[in-house]
C-alpha positions in Angstrom: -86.3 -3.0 -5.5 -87.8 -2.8 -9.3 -88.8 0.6 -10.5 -89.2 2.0 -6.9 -91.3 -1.0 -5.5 -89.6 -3.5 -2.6 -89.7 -6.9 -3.6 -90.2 -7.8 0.2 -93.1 -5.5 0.8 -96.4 -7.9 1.0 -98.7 -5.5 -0.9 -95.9 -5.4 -4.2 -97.6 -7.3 -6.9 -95.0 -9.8 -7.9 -96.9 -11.5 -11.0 -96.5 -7.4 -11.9 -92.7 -7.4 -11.5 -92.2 -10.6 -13.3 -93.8 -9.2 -16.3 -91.1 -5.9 -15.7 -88.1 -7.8 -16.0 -86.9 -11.4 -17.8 -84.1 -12.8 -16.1 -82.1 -15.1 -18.4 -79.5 -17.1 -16.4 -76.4 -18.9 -17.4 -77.3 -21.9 -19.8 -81.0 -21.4 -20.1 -81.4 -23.7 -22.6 -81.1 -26.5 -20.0 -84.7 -25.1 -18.6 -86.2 -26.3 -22.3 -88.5 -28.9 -22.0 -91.2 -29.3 -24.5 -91.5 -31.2 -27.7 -91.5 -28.3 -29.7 -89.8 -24.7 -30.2 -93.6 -23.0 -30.3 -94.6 -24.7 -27.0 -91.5 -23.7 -24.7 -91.6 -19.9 -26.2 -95.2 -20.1 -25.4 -94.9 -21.5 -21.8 -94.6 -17.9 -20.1 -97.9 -16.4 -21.8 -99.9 -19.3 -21.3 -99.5 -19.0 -17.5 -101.0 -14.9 -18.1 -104.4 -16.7 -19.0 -104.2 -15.2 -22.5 -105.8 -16.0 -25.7 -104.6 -18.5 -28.2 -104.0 -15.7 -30.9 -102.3 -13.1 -28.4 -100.5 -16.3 -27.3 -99.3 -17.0 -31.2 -98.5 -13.2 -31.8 -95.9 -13.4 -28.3 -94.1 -16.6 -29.6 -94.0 -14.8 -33.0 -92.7 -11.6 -31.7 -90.1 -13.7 -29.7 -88.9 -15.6 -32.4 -88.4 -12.6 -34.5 -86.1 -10.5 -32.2 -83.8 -13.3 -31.4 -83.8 -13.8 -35.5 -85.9 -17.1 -36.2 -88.1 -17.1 -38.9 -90.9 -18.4 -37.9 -92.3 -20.9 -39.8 -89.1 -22.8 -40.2 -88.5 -23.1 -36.4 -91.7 -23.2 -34.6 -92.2 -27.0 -35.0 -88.9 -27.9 -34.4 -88.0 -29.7 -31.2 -85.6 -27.3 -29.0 -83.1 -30.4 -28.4 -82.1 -30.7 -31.8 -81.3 -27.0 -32.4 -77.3 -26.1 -32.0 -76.2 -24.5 -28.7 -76.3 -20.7 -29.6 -80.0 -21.4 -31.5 -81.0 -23.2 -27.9 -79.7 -20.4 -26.0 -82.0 -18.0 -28.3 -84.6 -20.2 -27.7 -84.2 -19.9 -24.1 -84.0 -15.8 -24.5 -87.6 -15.8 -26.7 -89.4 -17.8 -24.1 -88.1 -15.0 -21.9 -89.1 -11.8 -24.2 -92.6 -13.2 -24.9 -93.7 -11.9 -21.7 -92.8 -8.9 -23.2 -90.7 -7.0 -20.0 -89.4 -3.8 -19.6 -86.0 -5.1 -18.5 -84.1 -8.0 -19.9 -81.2 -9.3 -17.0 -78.6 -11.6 -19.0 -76.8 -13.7 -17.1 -73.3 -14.2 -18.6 -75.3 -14.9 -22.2 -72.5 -16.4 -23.8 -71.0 -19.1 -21.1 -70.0 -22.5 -22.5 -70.7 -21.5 -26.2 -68.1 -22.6 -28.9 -66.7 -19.0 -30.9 -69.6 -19.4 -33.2 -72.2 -19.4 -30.7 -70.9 -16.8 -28.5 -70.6 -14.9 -31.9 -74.7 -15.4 -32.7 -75.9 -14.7 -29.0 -74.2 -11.3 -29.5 -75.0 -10.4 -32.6 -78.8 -11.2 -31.5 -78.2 -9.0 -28.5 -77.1 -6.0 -30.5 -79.7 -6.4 -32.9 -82.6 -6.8 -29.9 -81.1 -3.6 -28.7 -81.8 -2.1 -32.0 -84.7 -3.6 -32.9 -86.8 -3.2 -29.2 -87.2 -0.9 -26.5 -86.3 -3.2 -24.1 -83.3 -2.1 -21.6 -80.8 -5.2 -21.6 -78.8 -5.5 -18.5 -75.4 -7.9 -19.1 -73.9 -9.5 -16.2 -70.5 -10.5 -17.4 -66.7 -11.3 -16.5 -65.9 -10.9 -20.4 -64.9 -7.3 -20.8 -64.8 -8.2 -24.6 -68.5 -8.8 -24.5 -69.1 -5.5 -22.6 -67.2 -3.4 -24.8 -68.9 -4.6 -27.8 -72.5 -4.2 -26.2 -73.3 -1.6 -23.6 -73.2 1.9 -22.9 -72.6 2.3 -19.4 -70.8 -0.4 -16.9 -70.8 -0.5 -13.0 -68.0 -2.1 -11.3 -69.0 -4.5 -8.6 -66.2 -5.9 -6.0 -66.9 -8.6 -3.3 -70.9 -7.6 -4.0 -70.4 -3.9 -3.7 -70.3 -1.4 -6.3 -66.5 0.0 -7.1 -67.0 2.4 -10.0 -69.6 2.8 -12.8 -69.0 5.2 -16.1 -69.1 5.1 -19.6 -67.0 2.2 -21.2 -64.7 4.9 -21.9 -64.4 6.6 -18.3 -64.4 2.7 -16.6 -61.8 1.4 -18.8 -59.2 4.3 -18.7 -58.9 2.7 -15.0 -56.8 -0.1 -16.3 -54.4 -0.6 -13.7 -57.5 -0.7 -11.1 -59.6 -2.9 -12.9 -56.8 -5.3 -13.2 -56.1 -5.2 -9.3 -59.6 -6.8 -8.8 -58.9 -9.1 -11.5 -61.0 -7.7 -14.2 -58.8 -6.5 -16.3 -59.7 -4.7 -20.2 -60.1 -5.7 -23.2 -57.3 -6.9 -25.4 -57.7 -4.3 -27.8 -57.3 -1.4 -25.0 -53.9 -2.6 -24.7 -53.4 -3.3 -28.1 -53.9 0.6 -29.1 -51.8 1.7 -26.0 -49.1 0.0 -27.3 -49.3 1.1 -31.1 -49.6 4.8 -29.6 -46.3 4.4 -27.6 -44.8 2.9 -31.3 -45.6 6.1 -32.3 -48.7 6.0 -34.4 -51.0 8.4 -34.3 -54.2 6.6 -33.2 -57.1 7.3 -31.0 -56.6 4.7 -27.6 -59.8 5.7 -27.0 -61.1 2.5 -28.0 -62.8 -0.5 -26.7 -64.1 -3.1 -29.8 -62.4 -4.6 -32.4 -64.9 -3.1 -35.2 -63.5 0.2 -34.4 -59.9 -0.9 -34.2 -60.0 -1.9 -37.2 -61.4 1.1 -38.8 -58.9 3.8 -37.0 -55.9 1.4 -37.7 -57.0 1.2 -41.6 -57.6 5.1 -41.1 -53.9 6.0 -39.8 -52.6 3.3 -42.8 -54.5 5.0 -45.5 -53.4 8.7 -44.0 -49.7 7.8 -44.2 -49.8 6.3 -47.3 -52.0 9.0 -49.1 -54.7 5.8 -50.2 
């Protein structure tokens, strides 16, 4: 069901719902086939029967909120790119049919630490940048802490609790029956508060443990 409307009901418009929601799946960038960046971002929005400058304006649009200039990468051929820049590839030939909802599907498997790095940062900044709602399937509860705002919980395909970040993981010790488990840095904190200092375990990413353990540092040592 998308936005009310049954996917199995014969009057539901499915070109309609396929310009709703992108669906990214795990290691997009093998679906890249053509000779050049501009032509694979521009696959989708040919098949719409648009214009060659409406066509030009959705690759550029693309390219820019998965943070390629352009210019420099639009004649480029997709197989000599890196793996996180193919991967981004991958995710502008899905935004340039411009949906509503963007569904990524474990965005970051297979990449080395500096490509899972860039397909993150890109996804924060697409939040930011668009009004697009991004959906993140994902195992890594290191990934989700860093990018969402609200989780649900599946188990054996059914739904076992949904919250904030903060509400899901304060569930620890039932997350890690199902074998999810939280982040490192959830346990990290616990254990600093039961050394005694005084910080806030109320948190999920490294960015912000960072900050509160340099906070509780400069606060005993008057800095």
């Amino acid at each position: 069901i998308v936005e009310g409307k049954s996917l199995k009901n014969k009057n539901t418009k499915l070109n309609l719902i396929r310009q709703t929601v992108g669906l990214v799946f795990q290691y997009p960038e093998y679906q890249l086939f053509e000779e050049t960046v501009y032509e694979d971002v521009a696959y989708g929005p040919k098949n719409l029967d648009l214009d060659d400058k409406e066509i030009e304006n959705r690759v550029r649009y693309a390219l820019d909120l998965v943070g390629f200039d352009f210019d420099e990468i639009k004649d480029k051929s997709p197989f000599d790119l890196s793996g996180g820049q193919k991967r981004r590839v991958a995710i502008a030939g899905v935004l340039a049919m411009k949906p509503k909802y963007l569904i990524l599907d474990e965005p970051t498997a297979g990449l080395d630490p500096a490509g899972r790095n860039e397909i993150l940062g890109q996804v924060e900044k697409l939040h930011e940048k668009s009004e697009i709602t991004v959906i993140l399937v994902s195992h890594s509860m290191e990934d989700i802490a860093r990018l969402v705002d609200y989780i649900y919980v599946l188990n054996k395909g059914k739904l076992h609790m949904e919250g904030t970040p903060k509400e899901v993981y304060s569930q620890s010790e039932e997350l890690k029956r199902i074998g999810l488990g939280v982040p490192q840095i959830v346990d990290i904190m616990k254990e600093l508060k039961a050394k005694g200092f005084n910080v806030n375990t109320d948190i999920f990413n490294i960015q912000d443990a960072k900050n509160e353990i340099l906070k509780v540092i400069r606060s005993k040592s008057n800095v």
